[in-house]
N, CA, C and O atoms as a Tinker XYZ file with bonds, in Angstrom:
   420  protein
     1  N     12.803000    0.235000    2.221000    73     2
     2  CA    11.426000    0.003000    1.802000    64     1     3
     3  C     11.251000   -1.396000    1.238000    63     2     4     5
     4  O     12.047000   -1.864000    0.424000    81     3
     5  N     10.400000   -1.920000    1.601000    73     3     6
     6  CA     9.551000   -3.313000    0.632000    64     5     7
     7  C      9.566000   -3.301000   -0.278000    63     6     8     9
     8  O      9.926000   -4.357000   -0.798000    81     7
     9  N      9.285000   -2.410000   -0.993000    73     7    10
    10  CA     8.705000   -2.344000   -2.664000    64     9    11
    11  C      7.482000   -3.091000   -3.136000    63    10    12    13
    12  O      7.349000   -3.431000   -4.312000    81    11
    13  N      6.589000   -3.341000   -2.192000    73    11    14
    14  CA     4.956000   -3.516000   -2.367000    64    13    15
    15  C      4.335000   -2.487000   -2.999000    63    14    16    17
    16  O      4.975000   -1.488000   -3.326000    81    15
    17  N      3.110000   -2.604000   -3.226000    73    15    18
    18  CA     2.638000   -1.801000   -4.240000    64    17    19
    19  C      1.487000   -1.150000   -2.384000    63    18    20    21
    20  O      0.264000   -1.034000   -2.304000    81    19
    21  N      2.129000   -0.990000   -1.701000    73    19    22
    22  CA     1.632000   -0.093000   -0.281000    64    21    23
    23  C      2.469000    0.981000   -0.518000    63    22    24    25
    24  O      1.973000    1.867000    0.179000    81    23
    25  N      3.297000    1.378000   -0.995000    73    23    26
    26  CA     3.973000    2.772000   -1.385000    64    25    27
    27  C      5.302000    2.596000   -0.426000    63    26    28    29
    28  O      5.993000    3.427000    0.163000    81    27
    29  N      5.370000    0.995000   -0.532000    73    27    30
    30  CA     6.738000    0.673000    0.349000    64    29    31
    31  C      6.656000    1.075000    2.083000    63    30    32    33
    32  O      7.641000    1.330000    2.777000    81    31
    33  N      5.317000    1.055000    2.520000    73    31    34
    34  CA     5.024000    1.298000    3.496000    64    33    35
    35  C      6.116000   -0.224000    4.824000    63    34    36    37
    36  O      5.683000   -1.355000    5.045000    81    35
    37  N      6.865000    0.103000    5.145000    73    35    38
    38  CA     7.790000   -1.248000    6.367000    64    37    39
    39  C      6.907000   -1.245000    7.632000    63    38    40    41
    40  O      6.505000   -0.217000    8.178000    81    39
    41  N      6.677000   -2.360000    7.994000    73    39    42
    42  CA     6.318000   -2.664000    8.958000    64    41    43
    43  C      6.976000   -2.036000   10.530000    63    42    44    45
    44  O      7.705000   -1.051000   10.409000    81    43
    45  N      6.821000   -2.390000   11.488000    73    43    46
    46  CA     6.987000   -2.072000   12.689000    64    45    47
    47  C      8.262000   -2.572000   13.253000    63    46    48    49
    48  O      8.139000   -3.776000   13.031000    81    47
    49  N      9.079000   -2.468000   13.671000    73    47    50
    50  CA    10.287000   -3.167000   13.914000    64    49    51
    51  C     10.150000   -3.332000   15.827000    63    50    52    53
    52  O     10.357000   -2.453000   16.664000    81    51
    53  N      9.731000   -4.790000   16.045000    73    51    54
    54  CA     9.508000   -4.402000   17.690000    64    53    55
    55  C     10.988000   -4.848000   18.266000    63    54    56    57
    56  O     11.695000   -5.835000   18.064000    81    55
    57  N     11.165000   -3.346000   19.296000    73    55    58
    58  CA    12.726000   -3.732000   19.403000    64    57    59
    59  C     12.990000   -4.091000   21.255000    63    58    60    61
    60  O     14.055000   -4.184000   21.866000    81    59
    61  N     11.653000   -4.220000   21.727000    73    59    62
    62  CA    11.662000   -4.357000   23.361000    64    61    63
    63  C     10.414000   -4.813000   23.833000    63    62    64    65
    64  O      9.483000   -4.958000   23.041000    81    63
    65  N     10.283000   -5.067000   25.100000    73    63    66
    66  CA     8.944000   -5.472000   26.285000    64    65    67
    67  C      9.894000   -5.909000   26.997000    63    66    68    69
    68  O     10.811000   -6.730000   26.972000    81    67
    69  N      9.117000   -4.623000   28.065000    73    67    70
    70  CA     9.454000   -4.968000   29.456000    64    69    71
    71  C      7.857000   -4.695000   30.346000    63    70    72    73
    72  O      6.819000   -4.445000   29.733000    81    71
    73  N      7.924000   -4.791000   31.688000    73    71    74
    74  CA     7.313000   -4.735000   32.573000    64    73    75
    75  C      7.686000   -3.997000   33.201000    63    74    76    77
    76  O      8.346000   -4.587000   34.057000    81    75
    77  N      7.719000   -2.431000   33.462000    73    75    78
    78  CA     8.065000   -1.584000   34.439000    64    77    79
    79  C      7.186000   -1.730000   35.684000    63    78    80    81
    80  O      7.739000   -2.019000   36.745000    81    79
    81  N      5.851000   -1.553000   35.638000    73    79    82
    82  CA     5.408000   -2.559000   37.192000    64    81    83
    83  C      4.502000   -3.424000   36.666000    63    82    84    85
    84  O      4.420000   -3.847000   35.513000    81    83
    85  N      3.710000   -3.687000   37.790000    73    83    86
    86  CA     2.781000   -5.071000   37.852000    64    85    87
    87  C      1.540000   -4.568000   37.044000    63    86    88    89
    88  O      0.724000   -3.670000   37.248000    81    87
    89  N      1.709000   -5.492000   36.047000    73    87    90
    90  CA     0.309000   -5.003000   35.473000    64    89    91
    91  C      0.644000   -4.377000   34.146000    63    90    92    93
    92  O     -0.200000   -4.732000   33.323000    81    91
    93  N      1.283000   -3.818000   33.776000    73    91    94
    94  CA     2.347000   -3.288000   32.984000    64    93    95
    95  C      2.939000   -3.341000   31.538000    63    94    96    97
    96  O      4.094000   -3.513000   31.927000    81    95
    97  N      3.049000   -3.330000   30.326000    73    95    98
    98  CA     3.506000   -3.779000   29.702000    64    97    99
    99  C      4.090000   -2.623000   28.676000    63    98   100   101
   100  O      3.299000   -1.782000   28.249000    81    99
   101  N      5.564000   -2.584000   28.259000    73    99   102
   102  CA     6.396000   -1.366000   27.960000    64   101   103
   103  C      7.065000   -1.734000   26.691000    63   102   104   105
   104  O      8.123000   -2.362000   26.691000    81   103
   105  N      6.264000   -1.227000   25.246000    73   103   106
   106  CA     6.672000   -1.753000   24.011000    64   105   107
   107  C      7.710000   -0.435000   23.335000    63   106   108   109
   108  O      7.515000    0.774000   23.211000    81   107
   109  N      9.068000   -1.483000   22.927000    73   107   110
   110  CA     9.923000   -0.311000   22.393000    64   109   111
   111  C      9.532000   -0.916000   20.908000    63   110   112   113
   112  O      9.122000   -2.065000   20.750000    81   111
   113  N      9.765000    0.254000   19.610000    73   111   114
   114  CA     9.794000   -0.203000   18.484000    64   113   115
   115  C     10.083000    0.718000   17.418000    63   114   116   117
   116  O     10.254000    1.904000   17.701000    81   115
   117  N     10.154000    0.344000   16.298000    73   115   118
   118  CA    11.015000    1.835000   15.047000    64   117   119
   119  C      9.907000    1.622000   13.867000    63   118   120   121
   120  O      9.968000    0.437000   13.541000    81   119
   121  N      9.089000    2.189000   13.231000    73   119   122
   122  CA     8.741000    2.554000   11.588000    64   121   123
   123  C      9.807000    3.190000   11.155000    63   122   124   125
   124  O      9.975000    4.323000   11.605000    81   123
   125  N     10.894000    2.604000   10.093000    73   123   126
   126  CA    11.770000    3.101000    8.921000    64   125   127
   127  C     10.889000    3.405000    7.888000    63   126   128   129
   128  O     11.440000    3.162000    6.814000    81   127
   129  N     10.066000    3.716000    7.786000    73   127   130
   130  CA     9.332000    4.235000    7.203000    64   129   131
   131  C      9.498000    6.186000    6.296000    63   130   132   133
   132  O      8.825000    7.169000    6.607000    81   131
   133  N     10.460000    6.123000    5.342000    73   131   134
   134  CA    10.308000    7.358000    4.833000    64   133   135
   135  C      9.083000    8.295000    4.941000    63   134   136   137
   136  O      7.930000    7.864000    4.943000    81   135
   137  N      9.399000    9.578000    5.030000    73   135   138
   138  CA     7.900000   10.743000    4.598000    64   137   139
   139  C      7.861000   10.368000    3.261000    63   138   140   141
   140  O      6.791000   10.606000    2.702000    81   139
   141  N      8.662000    9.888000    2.649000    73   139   142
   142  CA     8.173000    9.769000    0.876000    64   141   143
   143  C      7.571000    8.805000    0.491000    63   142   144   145
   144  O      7.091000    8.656000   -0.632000    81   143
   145  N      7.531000    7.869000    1.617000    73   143   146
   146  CA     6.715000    6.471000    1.105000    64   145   147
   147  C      5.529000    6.305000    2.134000    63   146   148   149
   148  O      4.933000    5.267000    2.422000    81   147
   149  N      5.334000    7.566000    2.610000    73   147   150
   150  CA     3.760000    7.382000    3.191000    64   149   151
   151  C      2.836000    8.448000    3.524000    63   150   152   153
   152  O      3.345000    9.546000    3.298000    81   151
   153  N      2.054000    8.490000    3.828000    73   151   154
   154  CA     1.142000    9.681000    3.939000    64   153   155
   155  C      0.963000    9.448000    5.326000    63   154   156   157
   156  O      0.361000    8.506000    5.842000    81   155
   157  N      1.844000   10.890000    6.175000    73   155   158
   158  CA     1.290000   10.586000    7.952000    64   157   159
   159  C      0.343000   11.205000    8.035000    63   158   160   161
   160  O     -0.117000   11.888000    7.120000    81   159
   161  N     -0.286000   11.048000    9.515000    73   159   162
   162  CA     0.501000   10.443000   10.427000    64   161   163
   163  C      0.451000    8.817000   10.443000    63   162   164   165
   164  O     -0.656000    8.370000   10.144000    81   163
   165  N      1.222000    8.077000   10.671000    73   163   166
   166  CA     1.339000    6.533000   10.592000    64   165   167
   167  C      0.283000    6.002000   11.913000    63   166   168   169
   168  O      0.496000    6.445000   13.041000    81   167
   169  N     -0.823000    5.055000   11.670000    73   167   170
   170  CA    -0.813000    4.532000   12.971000    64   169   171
   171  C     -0.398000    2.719000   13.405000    63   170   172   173
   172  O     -0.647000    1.668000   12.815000    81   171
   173  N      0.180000    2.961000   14.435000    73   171   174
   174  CA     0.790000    1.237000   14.730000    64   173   175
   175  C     -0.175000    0.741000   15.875000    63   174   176   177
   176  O     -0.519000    1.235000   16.949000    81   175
   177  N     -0.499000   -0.536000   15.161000    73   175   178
   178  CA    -1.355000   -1.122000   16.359000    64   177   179
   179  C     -0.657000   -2.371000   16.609000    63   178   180   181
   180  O     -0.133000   -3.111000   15.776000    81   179
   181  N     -0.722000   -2.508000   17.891000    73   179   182
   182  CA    -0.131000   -3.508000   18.714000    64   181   183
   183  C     -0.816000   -4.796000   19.072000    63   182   184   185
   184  O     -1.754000   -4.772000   19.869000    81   183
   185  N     -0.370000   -6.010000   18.489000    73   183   186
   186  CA    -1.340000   -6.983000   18.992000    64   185   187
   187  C     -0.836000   -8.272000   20.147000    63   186   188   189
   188  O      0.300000   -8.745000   20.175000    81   187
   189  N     -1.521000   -8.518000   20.691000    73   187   190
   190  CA    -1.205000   -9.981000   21.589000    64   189   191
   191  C     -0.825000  -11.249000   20.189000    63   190   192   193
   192  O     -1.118000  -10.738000   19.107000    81   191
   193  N     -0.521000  -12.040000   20.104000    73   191   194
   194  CA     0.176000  -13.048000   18.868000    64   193   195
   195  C      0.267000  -14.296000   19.380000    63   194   196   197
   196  O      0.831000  -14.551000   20.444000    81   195
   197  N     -0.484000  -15.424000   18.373000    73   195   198
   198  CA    -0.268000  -16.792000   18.576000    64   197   199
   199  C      1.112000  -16.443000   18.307000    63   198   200   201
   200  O      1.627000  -15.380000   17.962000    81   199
   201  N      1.851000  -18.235000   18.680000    73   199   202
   202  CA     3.110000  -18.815000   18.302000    64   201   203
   203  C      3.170000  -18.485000   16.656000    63   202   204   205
   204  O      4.308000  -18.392000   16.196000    81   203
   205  N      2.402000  -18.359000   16.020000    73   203   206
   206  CA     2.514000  -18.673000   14.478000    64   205   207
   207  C      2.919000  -17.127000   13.889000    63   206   208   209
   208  O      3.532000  -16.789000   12.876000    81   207
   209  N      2.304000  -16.356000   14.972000    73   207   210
   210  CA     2.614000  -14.818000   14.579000    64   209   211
   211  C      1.090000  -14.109000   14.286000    63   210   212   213
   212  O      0.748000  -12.943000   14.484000    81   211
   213  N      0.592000  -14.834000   13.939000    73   211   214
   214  CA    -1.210000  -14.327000   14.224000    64   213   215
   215  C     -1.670000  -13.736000   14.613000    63   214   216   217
   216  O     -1.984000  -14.257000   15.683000    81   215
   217  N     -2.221000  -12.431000   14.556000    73   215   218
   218  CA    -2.575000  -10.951000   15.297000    64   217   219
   219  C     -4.048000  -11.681000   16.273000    63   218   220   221
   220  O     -4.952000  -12.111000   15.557000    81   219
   221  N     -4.227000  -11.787000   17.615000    73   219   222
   222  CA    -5.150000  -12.382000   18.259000    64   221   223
   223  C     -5.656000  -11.062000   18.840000    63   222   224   225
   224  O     -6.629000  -10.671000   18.195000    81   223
   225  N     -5.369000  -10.361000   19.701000    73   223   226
   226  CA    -6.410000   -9.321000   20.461000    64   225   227
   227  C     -5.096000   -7.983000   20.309000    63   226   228   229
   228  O     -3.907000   -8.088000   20.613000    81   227
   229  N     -5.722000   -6.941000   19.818000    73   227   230
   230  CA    -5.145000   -5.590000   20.001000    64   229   231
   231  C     -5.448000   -4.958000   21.462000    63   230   232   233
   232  O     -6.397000   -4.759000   22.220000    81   231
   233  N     -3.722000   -4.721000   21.366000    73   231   234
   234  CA    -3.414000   -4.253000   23.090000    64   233   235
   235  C     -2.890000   -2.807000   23.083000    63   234   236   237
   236  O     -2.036000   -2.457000   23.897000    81   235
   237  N     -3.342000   -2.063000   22.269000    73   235   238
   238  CA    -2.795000   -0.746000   22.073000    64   237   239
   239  C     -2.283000   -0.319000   20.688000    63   238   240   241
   240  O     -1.948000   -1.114000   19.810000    81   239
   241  N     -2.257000    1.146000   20.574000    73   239   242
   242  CA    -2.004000    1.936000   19.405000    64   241   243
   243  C     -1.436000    3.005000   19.690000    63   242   244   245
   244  O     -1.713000    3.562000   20.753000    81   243
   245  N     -0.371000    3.624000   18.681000    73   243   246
   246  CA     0.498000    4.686000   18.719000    64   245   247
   247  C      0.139000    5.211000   17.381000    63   246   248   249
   248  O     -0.326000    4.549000   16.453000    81   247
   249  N      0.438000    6.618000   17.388000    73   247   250
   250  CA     0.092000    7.404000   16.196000    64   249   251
   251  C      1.753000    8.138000   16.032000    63   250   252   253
   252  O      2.181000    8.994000   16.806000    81   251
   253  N      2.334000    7.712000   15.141000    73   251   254
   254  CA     3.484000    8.436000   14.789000    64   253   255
   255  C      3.450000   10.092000   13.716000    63   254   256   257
   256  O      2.678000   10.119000   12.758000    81   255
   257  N      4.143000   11.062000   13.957000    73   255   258
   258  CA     3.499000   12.329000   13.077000    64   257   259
   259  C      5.022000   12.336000   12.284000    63   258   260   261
   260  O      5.799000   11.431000   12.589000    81   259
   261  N      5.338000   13.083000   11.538000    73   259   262
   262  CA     6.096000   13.218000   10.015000    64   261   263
   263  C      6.994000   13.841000   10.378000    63   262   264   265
   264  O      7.798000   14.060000    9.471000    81   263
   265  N      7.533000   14.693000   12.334000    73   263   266
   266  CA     8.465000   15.144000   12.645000    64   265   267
   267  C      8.813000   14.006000   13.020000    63   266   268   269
   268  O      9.945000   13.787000   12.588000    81   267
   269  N      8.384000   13.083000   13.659000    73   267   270
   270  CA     8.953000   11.734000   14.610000    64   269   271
   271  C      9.413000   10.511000   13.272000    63   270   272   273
   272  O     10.185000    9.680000   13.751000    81   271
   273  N      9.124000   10.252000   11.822000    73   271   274
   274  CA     9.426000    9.482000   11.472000    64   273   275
   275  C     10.937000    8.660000   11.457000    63   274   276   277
   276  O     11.933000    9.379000   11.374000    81   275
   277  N     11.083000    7.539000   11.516000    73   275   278
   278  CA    12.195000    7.097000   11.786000    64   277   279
   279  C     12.758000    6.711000   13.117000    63   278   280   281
   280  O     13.867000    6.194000   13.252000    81   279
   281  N     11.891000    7.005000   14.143000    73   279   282
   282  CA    12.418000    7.402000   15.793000    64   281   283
   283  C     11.917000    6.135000   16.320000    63   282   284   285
   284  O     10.980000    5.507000   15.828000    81   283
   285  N     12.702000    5.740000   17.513000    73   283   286
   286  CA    12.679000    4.672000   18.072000    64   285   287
   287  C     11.440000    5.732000   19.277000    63   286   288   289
   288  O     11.594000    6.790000   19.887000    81   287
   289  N     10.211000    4.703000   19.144000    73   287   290
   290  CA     9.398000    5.056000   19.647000    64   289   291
   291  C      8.821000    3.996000   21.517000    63   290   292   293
   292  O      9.241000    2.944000   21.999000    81   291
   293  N      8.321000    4.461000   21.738000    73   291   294
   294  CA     7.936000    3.430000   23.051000    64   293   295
   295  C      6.351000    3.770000   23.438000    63   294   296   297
   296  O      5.763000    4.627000   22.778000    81   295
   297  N      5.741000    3.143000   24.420000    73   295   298
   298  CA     4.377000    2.588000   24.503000    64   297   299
   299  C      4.042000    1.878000   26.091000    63   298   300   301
   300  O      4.783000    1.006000   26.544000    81   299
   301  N      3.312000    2.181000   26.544000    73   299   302
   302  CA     3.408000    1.538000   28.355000    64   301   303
   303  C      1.785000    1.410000   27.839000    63   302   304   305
   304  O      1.175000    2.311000   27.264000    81   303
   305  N      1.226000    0.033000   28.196000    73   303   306
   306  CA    -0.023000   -0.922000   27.936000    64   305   307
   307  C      0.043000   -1.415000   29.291000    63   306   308   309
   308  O      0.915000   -1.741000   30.097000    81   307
   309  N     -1.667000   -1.319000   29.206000    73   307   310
   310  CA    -1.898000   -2.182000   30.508000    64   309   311
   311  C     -2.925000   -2.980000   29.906000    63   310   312   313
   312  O     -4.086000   -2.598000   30.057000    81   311
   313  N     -2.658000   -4.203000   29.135000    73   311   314
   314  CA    -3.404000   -5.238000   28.758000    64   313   315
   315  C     -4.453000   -5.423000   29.559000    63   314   316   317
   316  O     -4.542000   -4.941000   30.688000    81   315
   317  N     -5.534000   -6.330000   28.858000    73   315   318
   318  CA    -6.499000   -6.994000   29.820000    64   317   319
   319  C     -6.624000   -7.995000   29.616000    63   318   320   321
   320  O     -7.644000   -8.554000   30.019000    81   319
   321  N     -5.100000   -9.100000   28.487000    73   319   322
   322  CA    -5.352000  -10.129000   27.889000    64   321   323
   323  C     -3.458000  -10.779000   28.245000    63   322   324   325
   324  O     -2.464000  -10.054000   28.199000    81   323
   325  N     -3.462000  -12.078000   28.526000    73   323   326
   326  CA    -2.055000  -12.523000   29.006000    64   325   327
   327  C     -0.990000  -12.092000   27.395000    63   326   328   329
   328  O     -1.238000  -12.159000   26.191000    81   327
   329  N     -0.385000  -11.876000   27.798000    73   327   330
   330  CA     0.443000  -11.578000   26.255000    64   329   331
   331  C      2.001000  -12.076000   25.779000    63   330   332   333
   332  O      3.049000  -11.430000   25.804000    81   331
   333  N      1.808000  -13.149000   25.439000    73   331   334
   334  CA     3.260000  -14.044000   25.376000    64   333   335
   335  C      4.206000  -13.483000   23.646000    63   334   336   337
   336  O      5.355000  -13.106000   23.416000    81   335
   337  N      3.334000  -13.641000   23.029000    73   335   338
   338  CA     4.047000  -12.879000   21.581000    64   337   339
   339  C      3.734000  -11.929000   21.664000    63   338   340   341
   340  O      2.968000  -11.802000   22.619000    81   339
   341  N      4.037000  -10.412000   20.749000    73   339   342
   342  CA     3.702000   -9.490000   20.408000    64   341   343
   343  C      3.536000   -9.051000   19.119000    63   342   344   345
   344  O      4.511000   -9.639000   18.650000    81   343
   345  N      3.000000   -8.402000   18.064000    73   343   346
   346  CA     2.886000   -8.242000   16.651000    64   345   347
   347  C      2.789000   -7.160000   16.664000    63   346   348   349
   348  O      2.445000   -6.530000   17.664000    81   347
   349  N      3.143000   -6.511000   15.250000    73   347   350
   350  CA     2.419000   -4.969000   15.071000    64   349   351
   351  C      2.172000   -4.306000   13.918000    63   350   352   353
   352  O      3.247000   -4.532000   13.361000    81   351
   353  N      1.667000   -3.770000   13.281000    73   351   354
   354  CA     1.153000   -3.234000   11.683000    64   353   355
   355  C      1.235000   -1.564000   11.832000    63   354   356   357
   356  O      1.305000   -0.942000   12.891000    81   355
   357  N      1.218000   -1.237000   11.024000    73   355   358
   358  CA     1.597000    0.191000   10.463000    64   357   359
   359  C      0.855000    0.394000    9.521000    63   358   360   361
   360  O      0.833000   -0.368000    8.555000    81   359
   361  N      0.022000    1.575000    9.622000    73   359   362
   362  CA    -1.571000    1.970000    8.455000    64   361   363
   363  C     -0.773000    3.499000    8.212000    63   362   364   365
   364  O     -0.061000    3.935000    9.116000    81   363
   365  N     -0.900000    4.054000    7.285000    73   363   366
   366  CA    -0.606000    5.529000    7.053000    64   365   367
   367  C     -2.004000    5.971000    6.901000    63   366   368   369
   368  O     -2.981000    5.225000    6.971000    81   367
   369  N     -2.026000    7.321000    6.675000    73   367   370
   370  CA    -3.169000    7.842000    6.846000    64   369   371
   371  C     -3.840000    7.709000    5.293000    63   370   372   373
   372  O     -4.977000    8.180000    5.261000    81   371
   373  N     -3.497000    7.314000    4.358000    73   371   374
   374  CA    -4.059000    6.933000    3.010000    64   373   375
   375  C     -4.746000    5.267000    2.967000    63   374   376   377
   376  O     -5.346000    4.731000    2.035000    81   375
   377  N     -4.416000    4.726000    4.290000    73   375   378
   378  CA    -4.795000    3.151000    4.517000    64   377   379
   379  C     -3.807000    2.239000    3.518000    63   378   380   381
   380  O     -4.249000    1.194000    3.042000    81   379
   381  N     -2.790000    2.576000    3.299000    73   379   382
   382  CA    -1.480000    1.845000    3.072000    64   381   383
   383  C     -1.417000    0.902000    4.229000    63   382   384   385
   384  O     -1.122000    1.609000    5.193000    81   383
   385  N     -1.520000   -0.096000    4.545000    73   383   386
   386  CA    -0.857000   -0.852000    5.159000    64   385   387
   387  C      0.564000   -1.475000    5.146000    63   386   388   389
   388  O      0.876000   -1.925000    4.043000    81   387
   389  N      1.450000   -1.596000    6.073000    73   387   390
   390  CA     2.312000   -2.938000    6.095000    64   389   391
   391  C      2.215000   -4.151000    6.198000    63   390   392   393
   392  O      1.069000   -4.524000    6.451000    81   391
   393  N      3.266000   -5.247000    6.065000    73   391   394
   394  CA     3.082000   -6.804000    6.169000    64   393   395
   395  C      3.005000   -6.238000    8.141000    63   394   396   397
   396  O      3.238000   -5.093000    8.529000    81   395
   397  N      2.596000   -7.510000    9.104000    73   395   398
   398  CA     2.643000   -7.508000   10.442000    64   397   399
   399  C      4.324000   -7.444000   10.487000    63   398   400   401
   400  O      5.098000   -7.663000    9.556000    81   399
   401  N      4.592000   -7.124000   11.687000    73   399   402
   402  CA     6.269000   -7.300000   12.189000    64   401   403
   403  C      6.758000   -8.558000   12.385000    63   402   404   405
   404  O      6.409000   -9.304000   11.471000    81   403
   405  N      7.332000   -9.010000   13.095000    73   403   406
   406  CA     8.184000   -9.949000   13.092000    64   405   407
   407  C      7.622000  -10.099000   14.845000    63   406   408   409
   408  O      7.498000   -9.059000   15.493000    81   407
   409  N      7.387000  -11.134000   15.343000    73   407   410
   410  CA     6.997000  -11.670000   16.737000    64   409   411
   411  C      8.700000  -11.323000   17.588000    63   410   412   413
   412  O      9.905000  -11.518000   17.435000    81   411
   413  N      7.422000  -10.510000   18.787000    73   411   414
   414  CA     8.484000  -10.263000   19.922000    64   413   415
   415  C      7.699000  -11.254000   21.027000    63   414   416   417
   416  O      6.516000  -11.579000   20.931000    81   415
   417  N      8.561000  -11.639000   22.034000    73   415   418
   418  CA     7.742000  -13.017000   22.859000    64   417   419
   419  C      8.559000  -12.126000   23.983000    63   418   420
   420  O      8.534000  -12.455000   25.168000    81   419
């Protein structure tokens, strides 16, 4: 946990993108996120990202539930926007937020 005053809510850990076909876009990623430090279900939204890490256009959302916490989760997007970085945030259902993740390119 962080130890923010978000109830230690961690960000998104993006751990993949691939392209399974044309058009395509296939996000792997983990919330370490304890049931004790959040109120589910968690939702992660996915953004397109300047170089700087800058959340620019949301390209999808996953809703994680309180059996799945901890689980390396995945995501198949079919953008409508070119997407060179990737970002992602984590809201619990109390509107805890996380800091953004760490840029996947």
């Amino acid at each position: 946990p962080d130890g923010a005053t978000n109830r230690s809510q961690n960000w998104p850990a993006l751990l993949s993108a691939t392209r399974p076909q044309m058009g395509e876009l296939q996000i792997s990623f983990r919330v370490d996120t304890a049931v004790a430090n959040a109120t589910y279900p968690l939702r992660v939204e996915l953004y397109a990202a300047d170089s700087a890490g800058s959340p620019v256009t949301l390209i999808g959302t996953s809703t994680i539930a309180a059996a799945d916490a901890q689980t390396n989760r995945s995501i198949t997007l079919t953008p409508s926007v070119g997407v060179g970085f990737i970002t992602a945030i984590a809201t619990d259902a109390d509107g805890n937020s996380s800091e953004y993740s760490d840029l996947l390119d």
